[in-house]
Biopython code that builds the backbone (N, CA, C, O; Angstrom):
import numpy as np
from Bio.PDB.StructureBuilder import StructureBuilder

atoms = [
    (1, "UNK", "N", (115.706, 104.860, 120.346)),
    (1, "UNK", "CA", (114.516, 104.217, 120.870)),
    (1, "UNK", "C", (113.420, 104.173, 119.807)),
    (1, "UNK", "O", (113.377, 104.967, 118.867)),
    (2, "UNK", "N", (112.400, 103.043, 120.048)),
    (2, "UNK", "CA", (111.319, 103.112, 119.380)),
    (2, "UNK", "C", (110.593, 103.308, 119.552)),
    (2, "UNK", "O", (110.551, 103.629, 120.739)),
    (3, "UNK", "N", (109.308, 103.408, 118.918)),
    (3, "UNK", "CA", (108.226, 103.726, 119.308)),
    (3, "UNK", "C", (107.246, 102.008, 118.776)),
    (3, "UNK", "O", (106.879, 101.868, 117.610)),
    (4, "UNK", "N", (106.968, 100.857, 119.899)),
    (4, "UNK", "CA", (105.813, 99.867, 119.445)),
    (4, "UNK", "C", (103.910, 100.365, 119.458)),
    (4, "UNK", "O", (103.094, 100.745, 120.298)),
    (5, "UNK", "N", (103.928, 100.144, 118.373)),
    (5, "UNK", "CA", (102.908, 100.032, 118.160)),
    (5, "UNK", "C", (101.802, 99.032, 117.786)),
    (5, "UNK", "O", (102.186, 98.142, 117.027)),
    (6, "UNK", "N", (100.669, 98.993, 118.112)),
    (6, "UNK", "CA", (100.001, 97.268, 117.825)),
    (6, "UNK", "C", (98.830, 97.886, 117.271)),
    (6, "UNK", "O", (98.346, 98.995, 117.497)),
    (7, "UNK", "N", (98.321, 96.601, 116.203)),
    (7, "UNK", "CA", (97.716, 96.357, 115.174)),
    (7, "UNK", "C", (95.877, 96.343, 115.468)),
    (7, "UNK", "O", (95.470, 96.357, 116.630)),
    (8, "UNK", "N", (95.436, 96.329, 114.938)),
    (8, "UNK", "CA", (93.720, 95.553, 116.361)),
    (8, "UNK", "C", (93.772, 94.603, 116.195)),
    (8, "UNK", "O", (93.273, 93.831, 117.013)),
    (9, "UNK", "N", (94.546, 94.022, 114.785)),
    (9, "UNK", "CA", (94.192, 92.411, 115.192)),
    (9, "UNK", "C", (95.117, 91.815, 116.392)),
    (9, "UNK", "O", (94.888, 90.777, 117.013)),
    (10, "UNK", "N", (96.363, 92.826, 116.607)),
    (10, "UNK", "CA", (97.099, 92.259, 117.385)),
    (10, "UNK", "C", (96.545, 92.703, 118.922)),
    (10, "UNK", "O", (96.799, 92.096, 119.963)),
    (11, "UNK", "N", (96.042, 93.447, 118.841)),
    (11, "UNK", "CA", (95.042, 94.079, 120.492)),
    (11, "UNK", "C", (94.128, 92.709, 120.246)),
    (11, "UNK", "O", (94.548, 91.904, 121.077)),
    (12, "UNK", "N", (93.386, 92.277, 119.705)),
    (12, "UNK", "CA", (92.386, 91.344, 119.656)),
    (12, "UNK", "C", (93.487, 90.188, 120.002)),
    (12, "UNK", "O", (93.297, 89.519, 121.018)),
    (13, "UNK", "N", (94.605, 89.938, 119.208)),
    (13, "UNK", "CA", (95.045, 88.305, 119.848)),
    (13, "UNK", "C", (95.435, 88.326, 121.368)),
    (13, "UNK", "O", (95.364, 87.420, 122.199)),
    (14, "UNK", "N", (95.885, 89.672, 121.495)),
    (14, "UNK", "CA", (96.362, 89.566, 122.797)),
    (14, "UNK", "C", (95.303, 89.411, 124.063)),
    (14, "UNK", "O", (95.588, 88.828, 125.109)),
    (15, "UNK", "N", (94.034, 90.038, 123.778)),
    (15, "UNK", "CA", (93.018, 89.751, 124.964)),
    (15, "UNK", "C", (92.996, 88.534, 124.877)),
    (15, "UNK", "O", (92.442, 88.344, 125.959)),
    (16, "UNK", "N", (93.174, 87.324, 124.393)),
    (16, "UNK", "CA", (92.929, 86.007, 124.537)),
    (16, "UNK", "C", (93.681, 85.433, 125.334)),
    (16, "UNK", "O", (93.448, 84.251, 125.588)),
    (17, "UNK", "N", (94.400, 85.866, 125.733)),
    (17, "UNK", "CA", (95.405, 85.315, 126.838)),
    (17, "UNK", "C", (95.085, 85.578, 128.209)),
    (17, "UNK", "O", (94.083, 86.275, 128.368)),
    (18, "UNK", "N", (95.598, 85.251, 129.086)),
    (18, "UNK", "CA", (95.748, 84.967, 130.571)),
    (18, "UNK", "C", (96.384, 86.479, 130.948)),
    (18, "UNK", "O", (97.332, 86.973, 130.337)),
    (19, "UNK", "N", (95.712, 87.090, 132.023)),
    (19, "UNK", "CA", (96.708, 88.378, 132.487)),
    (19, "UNK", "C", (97.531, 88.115, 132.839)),
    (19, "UNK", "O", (98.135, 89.187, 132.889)),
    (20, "UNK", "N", (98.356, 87.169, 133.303)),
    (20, "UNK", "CA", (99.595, 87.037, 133.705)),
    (20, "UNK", "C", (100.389, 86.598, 132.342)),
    (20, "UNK", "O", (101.526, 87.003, 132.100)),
    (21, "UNK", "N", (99.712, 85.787, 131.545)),
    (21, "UNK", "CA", (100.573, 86.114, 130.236)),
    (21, "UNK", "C", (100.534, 87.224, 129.358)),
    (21, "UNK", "O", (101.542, 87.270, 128.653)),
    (22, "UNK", "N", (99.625, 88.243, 129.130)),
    (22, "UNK", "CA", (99.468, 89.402, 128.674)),
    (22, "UNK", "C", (100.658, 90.161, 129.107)),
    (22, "UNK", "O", (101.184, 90.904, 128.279)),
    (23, "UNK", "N", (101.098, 90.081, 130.173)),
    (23, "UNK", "CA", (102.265, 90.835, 131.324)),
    (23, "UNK", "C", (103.093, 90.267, 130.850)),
    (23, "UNK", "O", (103.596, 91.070, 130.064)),
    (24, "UNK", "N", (103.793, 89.047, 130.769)),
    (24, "UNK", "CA", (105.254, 88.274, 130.394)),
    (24, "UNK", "C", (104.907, 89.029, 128.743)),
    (24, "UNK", "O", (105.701, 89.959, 128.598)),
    (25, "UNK", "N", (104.341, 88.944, 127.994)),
    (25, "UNK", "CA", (104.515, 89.420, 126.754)),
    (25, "UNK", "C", (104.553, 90.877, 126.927)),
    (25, "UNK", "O", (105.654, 91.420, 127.011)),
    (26, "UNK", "N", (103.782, 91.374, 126.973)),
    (26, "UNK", "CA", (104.153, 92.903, 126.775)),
    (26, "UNK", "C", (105.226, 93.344, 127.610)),
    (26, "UNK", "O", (105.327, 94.568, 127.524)),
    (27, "UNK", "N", (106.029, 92.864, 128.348)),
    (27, "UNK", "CA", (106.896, 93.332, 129.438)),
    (27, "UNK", "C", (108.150, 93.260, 128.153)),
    (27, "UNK", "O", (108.909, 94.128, 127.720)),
    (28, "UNK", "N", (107.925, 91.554, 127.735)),
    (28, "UNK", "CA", (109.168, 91.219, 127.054)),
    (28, "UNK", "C", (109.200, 91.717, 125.630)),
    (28, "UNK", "O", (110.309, 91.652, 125.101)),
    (29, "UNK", "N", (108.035, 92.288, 124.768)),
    (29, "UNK", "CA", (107.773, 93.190, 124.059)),
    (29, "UNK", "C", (108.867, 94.185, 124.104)),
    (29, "UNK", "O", (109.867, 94.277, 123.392)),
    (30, "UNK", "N", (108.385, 95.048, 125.283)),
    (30, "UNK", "CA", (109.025, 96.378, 125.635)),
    (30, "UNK", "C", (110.326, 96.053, 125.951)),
    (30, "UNK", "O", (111.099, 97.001, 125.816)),
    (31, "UNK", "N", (110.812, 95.036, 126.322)),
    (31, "UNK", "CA", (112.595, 94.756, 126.959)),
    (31, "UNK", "C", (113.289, 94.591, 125.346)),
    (31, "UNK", "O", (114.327, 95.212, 125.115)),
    (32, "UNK", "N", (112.769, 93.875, 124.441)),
    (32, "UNK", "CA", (113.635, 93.179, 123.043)),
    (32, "UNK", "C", (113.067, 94.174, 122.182)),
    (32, "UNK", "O", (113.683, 94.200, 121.116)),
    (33, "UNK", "N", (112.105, 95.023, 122.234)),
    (33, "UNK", "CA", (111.799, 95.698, 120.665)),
    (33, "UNK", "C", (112.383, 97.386, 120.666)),
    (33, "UNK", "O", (112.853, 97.972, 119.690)),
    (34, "UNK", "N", (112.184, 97.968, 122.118)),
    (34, "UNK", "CA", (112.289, 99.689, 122.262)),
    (34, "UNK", "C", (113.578, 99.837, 121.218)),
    (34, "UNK", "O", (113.617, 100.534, 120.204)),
    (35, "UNK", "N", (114.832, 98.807, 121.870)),
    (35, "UNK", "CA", (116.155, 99.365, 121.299)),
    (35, "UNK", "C", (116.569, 98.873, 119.981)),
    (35, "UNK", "O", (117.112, 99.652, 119.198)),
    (36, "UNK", "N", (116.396, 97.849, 119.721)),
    (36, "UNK", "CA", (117.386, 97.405, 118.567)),
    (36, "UNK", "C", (116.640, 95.880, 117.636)),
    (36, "UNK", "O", (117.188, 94.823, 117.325)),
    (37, "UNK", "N", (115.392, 96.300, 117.435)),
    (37, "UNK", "CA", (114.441, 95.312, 117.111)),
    (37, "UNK", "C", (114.833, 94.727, 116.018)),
    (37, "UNK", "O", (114.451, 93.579, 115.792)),
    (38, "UNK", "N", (115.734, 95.449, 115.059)),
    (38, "UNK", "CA", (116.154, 94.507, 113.734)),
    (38, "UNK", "C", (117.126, 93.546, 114.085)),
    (38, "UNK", "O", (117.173, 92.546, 113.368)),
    (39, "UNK", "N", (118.256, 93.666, 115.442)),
    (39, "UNK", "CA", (119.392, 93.158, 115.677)),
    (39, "UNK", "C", (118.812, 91.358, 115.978)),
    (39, "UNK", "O", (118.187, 90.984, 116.970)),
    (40, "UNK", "N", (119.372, 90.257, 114.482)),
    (40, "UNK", "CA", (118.583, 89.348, 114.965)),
    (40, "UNK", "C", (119.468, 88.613, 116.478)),
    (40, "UNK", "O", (120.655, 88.909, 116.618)),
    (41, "UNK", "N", (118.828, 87.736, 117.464)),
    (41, "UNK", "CA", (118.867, 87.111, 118.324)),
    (41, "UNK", "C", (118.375, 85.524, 118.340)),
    (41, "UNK", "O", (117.716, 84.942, 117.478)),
    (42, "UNK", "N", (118.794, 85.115, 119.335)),
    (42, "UNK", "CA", (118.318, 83.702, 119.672)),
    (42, "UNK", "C", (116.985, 83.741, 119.501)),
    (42, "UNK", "O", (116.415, 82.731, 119.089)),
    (43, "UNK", "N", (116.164, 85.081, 119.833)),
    (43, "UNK", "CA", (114.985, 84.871, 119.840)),
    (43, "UNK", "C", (113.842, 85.951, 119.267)),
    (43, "UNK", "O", (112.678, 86.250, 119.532)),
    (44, "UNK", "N", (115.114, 86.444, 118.107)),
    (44, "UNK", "CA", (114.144, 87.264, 116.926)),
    (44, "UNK", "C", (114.808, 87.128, 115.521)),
    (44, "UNK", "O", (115.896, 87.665, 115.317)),
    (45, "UNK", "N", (114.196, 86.448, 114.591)),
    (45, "UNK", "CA", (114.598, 86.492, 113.585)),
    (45, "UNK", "C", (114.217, 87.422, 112.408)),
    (45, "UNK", "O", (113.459, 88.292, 112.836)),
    (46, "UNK", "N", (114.448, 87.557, 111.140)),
    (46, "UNK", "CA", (113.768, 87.582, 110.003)),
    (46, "UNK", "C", (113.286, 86.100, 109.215)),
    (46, "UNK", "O", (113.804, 85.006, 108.991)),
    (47, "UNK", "N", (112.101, 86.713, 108.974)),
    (47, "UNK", "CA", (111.365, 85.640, 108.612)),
    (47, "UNK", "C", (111.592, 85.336, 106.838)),
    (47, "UNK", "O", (112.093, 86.266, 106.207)),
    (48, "UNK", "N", (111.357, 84.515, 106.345)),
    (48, "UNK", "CA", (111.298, 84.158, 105.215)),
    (48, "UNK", "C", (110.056, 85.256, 104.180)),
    (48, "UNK", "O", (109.086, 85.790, 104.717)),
    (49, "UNK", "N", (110.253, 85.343, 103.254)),
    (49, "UNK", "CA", (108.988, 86.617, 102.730)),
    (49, "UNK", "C", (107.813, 85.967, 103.147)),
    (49, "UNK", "O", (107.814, 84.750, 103.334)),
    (50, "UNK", "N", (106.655, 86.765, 103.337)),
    (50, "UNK", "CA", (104.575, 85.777, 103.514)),
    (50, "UNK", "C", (104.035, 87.062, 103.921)),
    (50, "UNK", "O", (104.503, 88.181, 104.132)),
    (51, "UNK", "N", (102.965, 86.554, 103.956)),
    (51, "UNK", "CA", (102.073, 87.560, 103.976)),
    (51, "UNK", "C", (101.697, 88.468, 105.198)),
    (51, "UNK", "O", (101.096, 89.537, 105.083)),
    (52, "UNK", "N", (102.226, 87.782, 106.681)),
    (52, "UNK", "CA", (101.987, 88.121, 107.751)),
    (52, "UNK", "C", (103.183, 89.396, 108.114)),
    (52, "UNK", "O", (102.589, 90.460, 108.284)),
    (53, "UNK", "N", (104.384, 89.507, 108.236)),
    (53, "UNK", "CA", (105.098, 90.224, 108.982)),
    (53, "UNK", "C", (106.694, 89.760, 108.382)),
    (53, "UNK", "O", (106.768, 89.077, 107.361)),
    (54, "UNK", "N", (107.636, 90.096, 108.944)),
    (54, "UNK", "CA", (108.635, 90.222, 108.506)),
    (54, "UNK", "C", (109.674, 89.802, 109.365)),
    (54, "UNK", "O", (110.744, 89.342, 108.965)),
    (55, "UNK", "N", (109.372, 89.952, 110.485)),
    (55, "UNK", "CA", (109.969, 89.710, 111.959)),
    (55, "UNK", "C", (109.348, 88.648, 112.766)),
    (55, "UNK", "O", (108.132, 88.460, 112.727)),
    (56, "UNK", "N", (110.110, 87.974, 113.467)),
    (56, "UNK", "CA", (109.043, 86.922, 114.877)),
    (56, "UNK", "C", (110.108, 87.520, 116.398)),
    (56, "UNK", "O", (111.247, 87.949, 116.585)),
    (57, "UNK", "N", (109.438, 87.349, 116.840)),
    (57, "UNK", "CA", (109.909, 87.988, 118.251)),
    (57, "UNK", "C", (109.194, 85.792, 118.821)),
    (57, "UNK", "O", (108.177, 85.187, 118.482)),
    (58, "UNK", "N", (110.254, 85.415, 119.634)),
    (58, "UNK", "CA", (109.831, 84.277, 120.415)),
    (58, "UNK", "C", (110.045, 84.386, 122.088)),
    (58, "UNK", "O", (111.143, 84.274, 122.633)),
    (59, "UNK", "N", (109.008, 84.583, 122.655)),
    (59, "UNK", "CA", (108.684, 84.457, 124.096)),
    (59, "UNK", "C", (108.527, 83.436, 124.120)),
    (59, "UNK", "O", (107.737, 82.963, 123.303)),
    (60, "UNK", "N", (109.336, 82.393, 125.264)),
    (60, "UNK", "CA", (108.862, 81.078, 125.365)),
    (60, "UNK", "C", (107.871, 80.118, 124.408)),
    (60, "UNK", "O", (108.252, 79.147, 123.755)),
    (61, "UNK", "N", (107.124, 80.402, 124.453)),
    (61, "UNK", "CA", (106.180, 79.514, 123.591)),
    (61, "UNK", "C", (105.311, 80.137, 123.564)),
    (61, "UNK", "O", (104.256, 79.712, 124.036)),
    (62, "UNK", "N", (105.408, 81.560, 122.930)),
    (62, "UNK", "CA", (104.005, 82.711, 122.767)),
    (62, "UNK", "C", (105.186, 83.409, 121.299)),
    (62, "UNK", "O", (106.362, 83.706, 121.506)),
    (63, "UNK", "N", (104.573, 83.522, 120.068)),
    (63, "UNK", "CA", (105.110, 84.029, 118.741)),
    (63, "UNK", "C", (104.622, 85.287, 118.833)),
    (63, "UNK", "O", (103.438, 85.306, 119.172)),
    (64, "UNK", "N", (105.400, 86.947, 118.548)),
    (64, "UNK", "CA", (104.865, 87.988, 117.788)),
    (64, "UNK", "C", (105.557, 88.205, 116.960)),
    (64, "UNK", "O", (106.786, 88.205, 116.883)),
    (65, "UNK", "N", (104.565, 88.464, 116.085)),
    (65, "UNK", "CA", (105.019, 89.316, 114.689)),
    (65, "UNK", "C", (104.711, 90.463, 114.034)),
    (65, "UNK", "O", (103.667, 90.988, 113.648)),
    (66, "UNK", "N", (106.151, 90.794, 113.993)),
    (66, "UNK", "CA", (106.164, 92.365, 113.762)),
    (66, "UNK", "C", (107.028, 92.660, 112.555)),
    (66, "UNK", "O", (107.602, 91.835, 111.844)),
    (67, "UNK", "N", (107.022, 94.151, 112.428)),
    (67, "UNK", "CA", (107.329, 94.890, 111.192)),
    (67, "UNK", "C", (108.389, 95.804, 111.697)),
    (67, "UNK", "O", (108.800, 95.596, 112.838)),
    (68, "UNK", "N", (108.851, 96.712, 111.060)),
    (68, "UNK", "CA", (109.673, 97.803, 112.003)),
    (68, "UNK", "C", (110.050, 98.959, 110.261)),
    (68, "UNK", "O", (110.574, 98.747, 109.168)),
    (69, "UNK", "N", (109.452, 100.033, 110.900)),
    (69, "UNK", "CA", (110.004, 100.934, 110.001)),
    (69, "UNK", "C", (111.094, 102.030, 110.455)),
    (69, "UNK", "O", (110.859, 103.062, 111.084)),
    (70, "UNK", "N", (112.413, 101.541, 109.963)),
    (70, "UNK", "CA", (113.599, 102.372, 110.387)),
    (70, "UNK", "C", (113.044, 103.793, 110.593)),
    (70, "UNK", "O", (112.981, 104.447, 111.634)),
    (71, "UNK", "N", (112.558, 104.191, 109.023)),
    (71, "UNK", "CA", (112.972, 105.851, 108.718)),
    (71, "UNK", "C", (111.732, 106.468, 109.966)),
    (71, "UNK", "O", (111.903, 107.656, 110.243)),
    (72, "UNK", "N", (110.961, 106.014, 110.448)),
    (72, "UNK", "CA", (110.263, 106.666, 111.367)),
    (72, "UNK", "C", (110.320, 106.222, 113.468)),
    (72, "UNK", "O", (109.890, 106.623, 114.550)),
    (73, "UNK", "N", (111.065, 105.294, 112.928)),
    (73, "UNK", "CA", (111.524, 104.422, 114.204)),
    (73, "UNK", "C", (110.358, 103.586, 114.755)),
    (73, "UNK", "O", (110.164, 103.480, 115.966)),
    (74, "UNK", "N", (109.620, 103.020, 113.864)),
    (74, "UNK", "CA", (108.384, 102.325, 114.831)),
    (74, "UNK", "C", (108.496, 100.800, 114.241)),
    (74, "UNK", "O", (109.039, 100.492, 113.180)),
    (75, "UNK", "N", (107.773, 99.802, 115.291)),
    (75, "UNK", "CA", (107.480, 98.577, 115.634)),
    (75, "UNK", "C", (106.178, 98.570, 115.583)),
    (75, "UNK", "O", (105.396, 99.133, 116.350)),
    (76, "UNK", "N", (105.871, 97.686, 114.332)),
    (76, "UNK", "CA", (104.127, 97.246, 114.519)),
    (76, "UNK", "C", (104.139, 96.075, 115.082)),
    (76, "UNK", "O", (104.902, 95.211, 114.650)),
    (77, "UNK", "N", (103.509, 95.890, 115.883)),
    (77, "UNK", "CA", (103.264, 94.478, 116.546)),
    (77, "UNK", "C", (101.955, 94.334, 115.752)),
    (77, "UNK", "O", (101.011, 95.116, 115.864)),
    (78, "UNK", "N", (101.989, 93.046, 114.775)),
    (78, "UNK", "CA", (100.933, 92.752, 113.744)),
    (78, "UNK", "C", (100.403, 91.253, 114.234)),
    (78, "UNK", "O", (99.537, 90.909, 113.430)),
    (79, "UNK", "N", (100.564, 90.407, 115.076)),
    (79, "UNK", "CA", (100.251, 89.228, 115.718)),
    (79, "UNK", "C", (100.573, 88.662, 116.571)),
    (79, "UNK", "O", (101.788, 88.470, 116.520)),
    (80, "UNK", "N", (99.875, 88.027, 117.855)),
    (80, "UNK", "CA", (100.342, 88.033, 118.676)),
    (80, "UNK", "C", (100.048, 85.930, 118.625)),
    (80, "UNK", "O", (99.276, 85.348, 117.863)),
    (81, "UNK", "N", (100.805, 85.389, 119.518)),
    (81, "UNK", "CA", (99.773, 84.039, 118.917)),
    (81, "UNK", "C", (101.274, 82.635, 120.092)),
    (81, "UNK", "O", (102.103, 83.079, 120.887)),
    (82, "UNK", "N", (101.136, 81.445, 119.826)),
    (82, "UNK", "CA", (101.168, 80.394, 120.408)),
    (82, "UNK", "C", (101.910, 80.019, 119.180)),
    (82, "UNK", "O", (101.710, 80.411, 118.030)),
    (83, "UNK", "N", (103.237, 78.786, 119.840)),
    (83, "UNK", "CA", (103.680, 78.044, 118.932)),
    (83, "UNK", "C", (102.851, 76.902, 118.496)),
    (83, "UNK", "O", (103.253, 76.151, 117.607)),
]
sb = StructureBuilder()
sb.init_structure("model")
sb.init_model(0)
sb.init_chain("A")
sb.init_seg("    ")
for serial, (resi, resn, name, xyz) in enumerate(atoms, 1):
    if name == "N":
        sb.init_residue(resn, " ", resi, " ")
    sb.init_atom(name, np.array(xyz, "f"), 0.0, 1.0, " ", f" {name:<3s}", serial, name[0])
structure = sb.get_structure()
């Protein structure tokens, strides 16, 4: 298991949303990242190298991007954002 953790900028993107979308994301956060966040999927890749993150996690049409450090087991959630 992991441990997610979020960014302030990523606490800041996320208040911009709708509470009922705040909920579909962080729910689906916690369902695709606790276990096996590097394993890519239909709807997590690795990203190309840049400056933002390393990972995209795709919720419907809501993007996060995150980091993941094996040797300590954690998930930064570093942006939260809209296709």
């Amino acid at each position: 298991m992991f441990v997610i953790e979020f960014t302030e900028s990523a606490e800041y993107d996320l208040c911009h949303f709708k509470k009922y979308e705040q909920s579909i994301i962080l729910d689906e956060i916690e369902k695709q990242l606790l276990c096996e966040p590097s394993k890519e999927t239909r709807n997590r890749k690795r990203l190309e190298p840049n400056n933002l993150s390393k990972w995209e996690l795709r919720i419907a049409e809501y993007r996060i991007f995150y980091d993941i450090d094996e040797t300590i087991k954690t998930v930064k959630v570093k942006a939260v954002g809209w296709k």
